[in-house]
DSSP file (Angstrom, degrees, kcal/mol; ACC not computed):
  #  RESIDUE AA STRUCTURE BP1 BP2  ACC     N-H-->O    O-->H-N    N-H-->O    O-->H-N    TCO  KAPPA ALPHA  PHI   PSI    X-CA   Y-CA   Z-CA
    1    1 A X              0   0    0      0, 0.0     2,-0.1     0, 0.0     5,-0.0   0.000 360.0 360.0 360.0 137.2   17.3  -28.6   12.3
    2    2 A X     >  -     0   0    0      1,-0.1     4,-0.8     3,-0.0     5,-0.2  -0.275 360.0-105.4 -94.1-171.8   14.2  -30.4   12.1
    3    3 A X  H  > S+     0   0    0      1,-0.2     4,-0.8     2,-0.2     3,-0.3   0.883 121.9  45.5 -86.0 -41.5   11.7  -30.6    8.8
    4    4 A X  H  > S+     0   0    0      2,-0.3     4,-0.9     1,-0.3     5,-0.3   0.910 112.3  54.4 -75.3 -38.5    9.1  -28.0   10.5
    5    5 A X  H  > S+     0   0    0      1,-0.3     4,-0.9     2,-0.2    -1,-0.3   0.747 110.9  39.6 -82.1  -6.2   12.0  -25.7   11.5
    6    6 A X  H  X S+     0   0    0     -4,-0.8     4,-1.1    -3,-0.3    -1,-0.3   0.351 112.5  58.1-110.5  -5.5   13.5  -25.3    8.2
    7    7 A X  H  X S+     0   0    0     -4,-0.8     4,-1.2    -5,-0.2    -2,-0.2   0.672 113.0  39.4-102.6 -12.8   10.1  -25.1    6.5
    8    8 A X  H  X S+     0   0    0     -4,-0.9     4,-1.8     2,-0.2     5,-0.4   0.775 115.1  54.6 -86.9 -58.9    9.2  -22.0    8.8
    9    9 A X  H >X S+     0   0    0     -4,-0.9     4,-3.4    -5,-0.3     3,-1.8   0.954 105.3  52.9 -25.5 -83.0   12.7  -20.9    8.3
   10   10 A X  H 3X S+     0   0    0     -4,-1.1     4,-0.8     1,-0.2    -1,-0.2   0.791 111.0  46.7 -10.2 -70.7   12.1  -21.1    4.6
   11   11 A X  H 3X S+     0   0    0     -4,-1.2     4,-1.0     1,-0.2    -1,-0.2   0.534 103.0  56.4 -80.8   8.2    9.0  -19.0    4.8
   12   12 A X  H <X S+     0   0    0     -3,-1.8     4,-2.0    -4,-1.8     5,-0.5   0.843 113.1  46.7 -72.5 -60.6   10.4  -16.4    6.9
   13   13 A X  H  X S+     0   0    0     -4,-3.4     4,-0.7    -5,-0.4    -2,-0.2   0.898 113.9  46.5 -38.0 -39.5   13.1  -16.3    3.7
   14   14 A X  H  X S+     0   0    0     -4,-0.8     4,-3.2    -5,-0.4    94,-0.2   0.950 111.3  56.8 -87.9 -35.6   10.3  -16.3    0.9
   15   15 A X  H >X S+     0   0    0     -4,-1.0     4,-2.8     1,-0.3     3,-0.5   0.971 112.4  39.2 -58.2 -71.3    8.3  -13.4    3.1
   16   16 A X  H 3X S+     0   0    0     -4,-2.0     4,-1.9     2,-0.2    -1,-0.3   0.744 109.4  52.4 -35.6 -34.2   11.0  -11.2    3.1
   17   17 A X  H 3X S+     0   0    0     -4,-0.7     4,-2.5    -5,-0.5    -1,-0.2   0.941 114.0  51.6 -82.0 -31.4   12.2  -11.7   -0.4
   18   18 A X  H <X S+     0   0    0     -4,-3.2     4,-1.9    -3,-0.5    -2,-0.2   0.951 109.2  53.9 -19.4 -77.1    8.2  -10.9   -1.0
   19   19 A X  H  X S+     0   0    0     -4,-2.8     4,-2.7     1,-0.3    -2,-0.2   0.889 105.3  52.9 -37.3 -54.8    8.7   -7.7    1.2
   20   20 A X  H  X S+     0   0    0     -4,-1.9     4,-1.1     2,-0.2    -1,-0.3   0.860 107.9  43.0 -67.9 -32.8   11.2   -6.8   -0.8
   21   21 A X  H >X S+     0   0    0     -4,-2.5     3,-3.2     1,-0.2     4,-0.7   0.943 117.7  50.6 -61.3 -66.2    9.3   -6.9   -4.8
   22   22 A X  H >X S+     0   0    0     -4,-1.9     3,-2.1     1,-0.3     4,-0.7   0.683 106.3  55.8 -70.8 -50.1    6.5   -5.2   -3.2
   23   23 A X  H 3X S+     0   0    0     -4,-2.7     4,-1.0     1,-0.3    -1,-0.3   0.540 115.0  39.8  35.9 -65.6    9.2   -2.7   -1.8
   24   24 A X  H << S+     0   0    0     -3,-3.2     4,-0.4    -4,-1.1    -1,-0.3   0.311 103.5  60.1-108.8   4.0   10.3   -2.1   -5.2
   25   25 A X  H << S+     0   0    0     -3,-2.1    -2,-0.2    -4,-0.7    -1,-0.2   0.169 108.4  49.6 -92.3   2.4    7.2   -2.0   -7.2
   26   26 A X  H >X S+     0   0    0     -4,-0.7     3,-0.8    -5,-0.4     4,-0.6   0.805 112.3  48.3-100.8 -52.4    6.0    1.2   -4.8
   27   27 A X  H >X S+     0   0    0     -4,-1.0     4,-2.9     1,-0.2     3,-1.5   0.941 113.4  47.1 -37.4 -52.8    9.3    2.7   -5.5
   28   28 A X  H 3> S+     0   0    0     -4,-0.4     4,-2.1     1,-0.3    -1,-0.2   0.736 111.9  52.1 -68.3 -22.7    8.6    1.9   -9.3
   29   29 A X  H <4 S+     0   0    0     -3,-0.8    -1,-0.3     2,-0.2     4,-0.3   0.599 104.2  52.5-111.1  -0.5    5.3    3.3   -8.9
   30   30 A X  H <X S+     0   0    0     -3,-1.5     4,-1.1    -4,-0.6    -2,-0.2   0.677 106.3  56.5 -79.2 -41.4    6.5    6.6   -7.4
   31   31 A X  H  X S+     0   0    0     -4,-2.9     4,-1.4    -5,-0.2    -2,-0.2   0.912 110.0  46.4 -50.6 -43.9    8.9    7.0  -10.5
   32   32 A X  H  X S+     0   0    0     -4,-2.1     4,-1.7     1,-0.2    -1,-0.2   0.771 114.3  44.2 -93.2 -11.0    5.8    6.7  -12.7
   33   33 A X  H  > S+     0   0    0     -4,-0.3     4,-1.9     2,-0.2    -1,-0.2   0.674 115.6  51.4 -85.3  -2.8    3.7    9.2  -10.6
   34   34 A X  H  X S+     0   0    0     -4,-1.1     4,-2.1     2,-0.2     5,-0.3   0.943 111.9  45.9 -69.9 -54.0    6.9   11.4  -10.6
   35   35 A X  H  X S+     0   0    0     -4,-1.4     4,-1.6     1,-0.2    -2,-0.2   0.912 115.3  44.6 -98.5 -54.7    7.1   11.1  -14.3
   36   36 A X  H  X S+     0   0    0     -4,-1.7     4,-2.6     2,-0.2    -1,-0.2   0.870 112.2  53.3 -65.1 -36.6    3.1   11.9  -15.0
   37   37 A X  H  X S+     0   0    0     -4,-1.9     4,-1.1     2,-0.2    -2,-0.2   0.930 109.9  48.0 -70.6 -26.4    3.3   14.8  -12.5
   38   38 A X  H  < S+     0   0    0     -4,-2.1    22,-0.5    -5,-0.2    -2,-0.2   0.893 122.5  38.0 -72.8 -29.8    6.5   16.2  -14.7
   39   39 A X  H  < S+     0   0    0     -4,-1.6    22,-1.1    -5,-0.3    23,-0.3   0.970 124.6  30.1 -99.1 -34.8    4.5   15.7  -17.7
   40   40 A X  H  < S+     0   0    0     -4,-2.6     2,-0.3    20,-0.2    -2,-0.2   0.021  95.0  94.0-112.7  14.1    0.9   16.5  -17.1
   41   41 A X  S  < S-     0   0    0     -4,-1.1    19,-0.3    -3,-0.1    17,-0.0  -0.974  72.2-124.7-144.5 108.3    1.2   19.5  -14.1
   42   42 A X        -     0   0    0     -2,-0.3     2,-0.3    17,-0.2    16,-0.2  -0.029  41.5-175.7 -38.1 159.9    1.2   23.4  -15.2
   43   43 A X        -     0   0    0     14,-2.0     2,-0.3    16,-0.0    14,-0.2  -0.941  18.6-115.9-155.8 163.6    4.2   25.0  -13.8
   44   44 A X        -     0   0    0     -2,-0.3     2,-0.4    12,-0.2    12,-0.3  -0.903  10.6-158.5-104.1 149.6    6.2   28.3  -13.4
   45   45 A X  B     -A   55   0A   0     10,-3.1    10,-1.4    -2,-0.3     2,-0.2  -0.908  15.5-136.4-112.7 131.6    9.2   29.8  -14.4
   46   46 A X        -     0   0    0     -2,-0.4     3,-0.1     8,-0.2     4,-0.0  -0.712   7.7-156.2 -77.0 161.7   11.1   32.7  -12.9
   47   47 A X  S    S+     0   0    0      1,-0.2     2,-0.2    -2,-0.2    -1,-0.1   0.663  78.7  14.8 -91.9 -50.6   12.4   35.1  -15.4
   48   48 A X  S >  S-     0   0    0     -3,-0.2     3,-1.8     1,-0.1    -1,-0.2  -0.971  99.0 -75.2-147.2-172.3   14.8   36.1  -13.1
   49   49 A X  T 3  S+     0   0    0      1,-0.3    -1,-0.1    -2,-0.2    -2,-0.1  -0.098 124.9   5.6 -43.6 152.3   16.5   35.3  -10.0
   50   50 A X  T 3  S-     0   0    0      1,-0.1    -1,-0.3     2,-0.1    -4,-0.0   0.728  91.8-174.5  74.4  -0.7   13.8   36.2   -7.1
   51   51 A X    <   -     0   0    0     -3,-1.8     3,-0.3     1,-0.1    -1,-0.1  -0.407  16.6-159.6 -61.4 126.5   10.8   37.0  -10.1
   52   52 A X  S    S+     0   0    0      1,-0.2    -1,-0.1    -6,-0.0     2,-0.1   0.548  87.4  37.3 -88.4 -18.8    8.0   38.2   -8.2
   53   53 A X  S    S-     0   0    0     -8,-0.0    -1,-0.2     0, 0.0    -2,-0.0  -0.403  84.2-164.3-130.3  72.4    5.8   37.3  -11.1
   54   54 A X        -     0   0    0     -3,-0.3    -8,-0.2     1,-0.2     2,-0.2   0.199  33.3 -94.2 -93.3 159.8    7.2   33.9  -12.6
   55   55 A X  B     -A   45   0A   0    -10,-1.4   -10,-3.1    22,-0.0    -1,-0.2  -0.611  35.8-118.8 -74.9 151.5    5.9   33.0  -16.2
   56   56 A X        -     0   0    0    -12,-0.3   -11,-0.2    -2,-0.2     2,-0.2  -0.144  32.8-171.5 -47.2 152.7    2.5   30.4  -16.5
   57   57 A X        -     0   0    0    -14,-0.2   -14,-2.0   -13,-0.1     2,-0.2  -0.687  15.6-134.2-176.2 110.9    3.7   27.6  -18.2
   58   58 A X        -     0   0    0    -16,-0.2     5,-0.1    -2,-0.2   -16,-0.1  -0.583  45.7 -79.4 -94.7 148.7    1.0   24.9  -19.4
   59   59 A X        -     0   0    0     -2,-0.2   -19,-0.2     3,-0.2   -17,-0.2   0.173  43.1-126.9 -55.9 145.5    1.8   21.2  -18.7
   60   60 A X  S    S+     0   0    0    -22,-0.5     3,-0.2   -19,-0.3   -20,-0.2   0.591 103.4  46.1 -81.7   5.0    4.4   19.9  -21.5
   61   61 A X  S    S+     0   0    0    -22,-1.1     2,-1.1     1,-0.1   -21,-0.2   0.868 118.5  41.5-109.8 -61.6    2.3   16.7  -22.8
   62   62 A X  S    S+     0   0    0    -23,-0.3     2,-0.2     2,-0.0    -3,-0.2  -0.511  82.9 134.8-107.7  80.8   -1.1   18.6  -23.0
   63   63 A X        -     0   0    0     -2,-1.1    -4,-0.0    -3,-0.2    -3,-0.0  -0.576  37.4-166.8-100.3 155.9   -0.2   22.1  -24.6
   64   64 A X  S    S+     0   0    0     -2,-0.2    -1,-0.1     0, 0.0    -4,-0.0   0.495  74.3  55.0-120.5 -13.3   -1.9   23.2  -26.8
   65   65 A X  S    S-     0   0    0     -3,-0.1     3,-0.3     1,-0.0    -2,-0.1   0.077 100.1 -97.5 -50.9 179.6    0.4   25.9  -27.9
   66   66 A X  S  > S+     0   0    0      1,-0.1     4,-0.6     4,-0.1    -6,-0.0  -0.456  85.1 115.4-111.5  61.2    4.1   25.0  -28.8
   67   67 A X  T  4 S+     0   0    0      2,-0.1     4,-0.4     3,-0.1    -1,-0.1   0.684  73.9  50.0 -51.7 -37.6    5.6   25.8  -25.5
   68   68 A X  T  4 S+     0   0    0     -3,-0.3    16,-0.2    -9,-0.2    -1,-0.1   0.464 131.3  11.1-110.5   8.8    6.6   22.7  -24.8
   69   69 A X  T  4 S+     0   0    0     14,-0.1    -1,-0.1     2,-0.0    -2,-0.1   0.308 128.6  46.2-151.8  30.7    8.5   21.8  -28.3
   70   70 A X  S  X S+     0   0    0     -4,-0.6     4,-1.1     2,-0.1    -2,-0.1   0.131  79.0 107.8-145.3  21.2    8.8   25.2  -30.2
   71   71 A X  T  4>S+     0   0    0     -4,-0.4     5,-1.8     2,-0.2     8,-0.2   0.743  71.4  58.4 -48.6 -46.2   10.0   27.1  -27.2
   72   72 A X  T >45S+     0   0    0      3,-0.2     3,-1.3     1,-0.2    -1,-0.1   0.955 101.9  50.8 -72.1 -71.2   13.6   27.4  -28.5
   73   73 A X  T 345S+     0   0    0      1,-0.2    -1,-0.2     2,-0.1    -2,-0.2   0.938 118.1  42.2 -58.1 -42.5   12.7   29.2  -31.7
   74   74 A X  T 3<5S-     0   0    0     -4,-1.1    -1,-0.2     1,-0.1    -2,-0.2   0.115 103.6-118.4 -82.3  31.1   10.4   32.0  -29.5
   75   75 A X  T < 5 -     0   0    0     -3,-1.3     2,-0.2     1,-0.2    -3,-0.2   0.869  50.4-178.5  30.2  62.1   12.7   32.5  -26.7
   76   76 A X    > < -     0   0    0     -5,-1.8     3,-1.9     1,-0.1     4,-0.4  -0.637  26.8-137.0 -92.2 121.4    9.6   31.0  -24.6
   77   77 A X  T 3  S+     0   0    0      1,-0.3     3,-0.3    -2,-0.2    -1,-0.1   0.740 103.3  65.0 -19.8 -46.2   10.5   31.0  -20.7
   78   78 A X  T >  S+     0   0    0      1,-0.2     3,-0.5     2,-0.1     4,-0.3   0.226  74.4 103.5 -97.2  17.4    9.1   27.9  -20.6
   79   79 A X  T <  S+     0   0    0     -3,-1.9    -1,-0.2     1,-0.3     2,-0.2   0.992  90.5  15.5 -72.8 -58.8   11.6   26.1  -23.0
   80   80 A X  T 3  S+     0   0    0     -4,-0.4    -1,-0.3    -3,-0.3     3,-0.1  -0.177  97.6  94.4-116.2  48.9   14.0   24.1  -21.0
   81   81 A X  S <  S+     0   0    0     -3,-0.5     2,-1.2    -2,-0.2    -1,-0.1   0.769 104.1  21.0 -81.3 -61.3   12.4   23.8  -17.3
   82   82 A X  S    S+     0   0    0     -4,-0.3     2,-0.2     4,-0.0    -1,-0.1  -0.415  91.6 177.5-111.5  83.2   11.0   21.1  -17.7
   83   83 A X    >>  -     0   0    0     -2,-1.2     3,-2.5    -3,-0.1     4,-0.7  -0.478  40.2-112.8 -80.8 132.4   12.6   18.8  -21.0
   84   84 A X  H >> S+     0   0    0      1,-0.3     4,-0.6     2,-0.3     3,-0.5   0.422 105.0  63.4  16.1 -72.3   11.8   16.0  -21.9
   85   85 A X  H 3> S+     0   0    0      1,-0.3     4,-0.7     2,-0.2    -1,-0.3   0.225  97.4  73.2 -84.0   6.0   14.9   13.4  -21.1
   86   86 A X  H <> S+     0   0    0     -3,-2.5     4,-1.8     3,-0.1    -1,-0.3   0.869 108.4  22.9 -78.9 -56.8   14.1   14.5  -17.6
   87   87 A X  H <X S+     0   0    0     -4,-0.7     4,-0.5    -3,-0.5    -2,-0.2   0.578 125.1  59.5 -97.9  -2.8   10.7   12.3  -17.3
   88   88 A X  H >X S+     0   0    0     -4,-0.6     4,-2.6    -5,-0.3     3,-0.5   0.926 103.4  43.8 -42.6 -66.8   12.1   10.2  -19.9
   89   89 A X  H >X S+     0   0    0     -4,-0.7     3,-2.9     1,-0.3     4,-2.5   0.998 116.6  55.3 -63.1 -71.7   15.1    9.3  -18.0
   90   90 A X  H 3< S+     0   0    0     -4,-1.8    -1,-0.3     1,-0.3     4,-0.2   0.653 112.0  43.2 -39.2 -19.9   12.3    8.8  -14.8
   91   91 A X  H << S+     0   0    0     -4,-0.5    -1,-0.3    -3,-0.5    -2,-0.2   0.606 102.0  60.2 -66.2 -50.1   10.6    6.8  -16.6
   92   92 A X  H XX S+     0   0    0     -3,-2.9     3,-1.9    -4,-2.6     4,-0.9   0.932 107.9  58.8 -58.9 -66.7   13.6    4.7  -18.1
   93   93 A X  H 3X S+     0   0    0     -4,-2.5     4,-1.3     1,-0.2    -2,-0.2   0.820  95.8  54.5 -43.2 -32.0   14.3    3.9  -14.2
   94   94 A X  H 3> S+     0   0    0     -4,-0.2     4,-1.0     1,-0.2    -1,-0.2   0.431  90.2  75.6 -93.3   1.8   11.3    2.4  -13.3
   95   95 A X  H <> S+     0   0    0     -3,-1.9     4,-0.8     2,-0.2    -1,-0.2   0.839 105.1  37.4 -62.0 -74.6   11.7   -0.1  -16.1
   96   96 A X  H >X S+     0   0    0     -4,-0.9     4,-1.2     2,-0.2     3,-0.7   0.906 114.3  49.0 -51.1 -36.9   14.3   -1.9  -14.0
   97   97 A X  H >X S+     0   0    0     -4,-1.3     3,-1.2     1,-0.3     4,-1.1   0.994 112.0  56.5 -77.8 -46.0   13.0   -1.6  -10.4
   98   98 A X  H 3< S+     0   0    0     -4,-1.0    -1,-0.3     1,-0.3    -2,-0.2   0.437 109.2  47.4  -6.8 -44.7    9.8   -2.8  -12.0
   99   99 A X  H <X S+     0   0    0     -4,-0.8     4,-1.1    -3,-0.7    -1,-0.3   0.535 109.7  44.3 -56.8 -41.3   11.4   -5.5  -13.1
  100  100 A X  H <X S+     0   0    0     -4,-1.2     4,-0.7    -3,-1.2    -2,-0.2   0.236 109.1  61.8-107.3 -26.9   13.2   -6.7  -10.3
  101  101 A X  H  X S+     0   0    0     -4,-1.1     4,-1.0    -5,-0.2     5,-0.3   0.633 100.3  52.4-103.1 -20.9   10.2   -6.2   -8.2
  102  102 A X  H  > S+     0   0    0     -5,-0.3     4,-2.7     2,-0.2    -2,-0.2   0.937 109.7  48.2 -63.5 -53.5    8.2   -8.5  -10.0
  103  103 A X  H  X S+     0   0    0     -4,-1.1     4,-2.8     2,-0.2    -2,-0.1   0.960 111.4  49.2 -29.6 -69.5   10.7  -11.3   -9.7
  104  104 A X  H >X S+     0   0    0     -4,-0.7     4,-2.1     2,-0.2     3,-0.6   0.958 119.7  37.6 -56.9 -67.8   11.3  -10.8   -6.3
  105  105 A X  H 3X S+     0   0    0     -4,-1.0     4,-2.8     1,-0.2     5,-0.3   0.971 118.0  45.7 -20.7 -90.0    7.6  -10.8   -5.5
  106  106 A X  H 3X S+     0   0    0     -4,-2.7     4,-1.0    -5,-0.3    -2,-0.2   0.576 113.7  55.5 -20.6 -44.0    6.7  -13.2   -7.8
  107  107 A X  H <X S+     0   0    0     -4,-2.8     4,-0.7    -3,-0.6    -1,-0.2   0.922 108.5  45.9 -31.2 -93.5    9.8  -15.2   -6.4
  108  108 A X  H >X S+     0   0    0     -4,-2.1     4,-3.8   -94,-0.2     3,-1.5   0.932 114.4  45.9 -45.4 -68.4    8.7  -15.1   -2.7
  109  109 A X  H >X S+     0   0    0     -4,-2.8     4,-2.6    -5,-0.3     3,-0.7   0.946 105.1  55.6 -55.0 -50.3    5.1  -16.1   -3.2
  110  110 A X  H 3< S+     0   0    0     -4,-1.0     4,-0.4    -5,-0.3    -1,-0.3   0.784 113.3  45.8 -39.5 -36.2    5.7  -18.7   -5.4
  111  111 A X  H <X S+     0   0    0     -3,-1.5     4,-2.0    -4,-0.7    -1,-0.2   0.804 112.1  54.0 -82.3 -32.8    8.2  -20.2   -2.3
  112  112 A X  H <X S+     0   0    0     -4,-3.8     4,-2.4    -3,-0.7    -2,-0.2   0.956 113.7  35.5 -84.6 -37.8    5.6  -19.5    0.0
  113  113 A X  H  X S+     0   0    0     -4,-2.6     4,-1.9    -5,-0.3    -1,-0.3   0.549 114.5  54.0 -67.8 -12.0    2.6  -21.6   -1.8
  114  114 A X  H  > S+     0   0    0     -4,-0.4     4,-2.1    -5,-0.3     5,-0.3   0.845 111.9  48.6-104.2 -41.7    4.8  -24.5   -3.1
  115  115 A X  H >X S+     0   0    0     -4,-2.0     4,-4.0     2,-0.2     3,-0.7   0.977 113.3  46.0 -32.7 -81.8    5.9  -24.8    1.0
  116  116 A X  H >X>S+     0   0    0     -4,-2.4     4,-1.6     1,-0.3     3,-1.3   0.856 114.1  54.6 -30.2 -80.5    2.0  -24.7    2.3
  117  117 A X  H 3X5S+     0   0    0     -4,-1.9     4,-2.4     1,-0.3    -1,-0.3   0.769 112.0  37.1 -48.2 -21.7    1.6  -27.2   -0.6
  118  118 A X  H <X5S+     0   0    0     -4,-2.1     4,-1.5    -3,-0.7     5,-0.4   0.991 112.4  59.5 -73.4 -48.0    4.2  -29.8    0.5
  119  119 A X  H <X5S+     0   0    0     -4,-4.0     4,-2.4    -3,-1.3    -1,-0.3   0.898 112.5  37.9 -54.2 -23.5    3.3  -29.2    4.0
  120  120 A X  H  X5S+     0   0    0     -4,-1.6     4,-1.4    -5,-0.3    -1,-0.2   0.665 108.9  59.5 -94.7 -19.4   -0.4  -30.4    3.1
  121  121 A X  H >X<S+     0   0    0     -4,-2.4     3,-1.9    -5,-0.7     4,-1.4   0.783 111.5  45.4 -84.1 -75.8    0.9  -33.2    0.7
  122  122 A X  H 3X S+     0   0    0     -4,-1.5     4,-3.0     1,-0.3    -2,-0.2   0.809 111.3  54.5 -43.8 -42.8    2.9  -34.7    4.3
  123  123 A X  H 3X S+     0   0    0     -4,-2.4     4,-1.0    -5,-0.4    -1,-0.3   0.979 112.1  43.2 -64.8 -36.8   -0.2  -34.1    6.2
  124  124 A X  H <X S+     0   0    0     -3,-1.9     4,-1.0    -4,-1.4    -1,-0.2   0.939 114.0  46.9 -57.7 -37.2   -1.9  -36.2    3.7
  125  125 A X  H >X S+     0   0    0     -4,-1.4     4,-1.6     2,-0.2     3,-0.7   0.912 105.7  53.0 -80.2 -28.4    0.1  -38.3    3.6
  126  126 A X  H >X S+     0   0    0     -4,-3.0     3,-1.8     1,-0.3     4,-1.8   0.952 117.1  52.5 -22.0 -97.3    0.6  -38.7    7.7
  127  127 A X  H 3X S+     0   0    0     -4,-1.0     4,-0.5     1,-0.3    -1,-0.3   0.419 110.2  41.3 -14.3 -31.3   -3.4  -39.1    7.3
  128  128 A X  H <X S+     0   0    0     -4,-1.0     4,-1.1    -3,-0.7    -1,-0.3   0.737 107.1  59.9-115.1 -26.8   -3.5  -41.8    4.7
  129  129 A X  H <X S+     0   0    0     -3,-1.8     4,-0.7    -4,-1.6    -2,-0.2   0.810 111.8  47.6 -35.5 -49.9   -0.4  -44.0    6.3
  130  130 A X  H  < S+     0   0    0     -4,-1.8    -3,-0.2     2,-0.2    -2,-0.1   0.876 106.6  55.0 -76.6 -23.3   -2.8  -44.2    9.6
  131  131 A X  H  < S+     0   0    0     -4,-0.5    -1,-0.2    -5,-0.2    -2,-0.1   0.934 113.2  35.0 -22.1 -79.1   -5.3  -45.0    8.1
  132  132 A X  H  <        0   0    0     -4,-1.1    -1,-0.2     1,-0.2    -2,-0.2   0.547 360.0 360.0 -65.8 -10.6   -4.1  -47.7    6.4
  133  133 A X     <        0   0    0     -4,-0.7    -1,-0.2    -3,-0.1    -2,-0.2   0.550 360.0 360.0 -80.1 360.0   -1.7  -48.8    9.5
């Protein structure tokens, strides 16, 4: 394989591995709008199966009531729909892929600029051998 085909090759390699962080930083960045809508978004409760008039049930991070962490002691409807280690846990996830999608990004581009530069240090140098030949 010659120098030009393995350096195209290469960036075919680095593009994709690219694809893939940015891939996983939109995934990571659906976990954190997942995780803001579960915390910050009023909700309803049924009371019971089929409830034609489900309880109101104001977002659990800006209550101003204790619905969302004194529910238990008032038998409040609104106590355990939506808990805590549920957008926690979403939250907790997006920590890896986040991670892992930076790399990978990070990763790719880095291969893809360090290529360009080599290819432009041989053309210089091509260019500054005839010169002097």
């Amino acid at each position: 394989m010659r120098s030009r085909e393995y350096d195209l090759d290469f960036r075919d390699k680095a593009g994709r591995i690219r694809s893939w962080g940015i891939g996983l930083l939109a995934v990571a960045t659906l976990q954190w709008a997942w995780c803001a809508l579960l915390l910050l978004t009023p909700y309803e409760v049924d009371r019971e199966p089929e409830d034609r008039h489900p309880a109101e049930c104001e977002s659990r991070l800006l209550t101003e009531r204790g619905t969302a962490n004194e529910g238990l002691q008032r038998n409040d409807w609104c106590q355990n729909e939506r808990d805590w280690p549920e957008a926690l846990a979403v939250l907790g996830l997006s920590v890896p892929v986040s991670v892992v999608g930076v790399a990978l990004f990070t990763s790719g581009s880095l291969s893809i600029r360090m290529s360009a530069h080599a290819e432009a240090m041989r053309e210089l140098d091509k260019y500054t051998d005839a010169r002097t030949a």
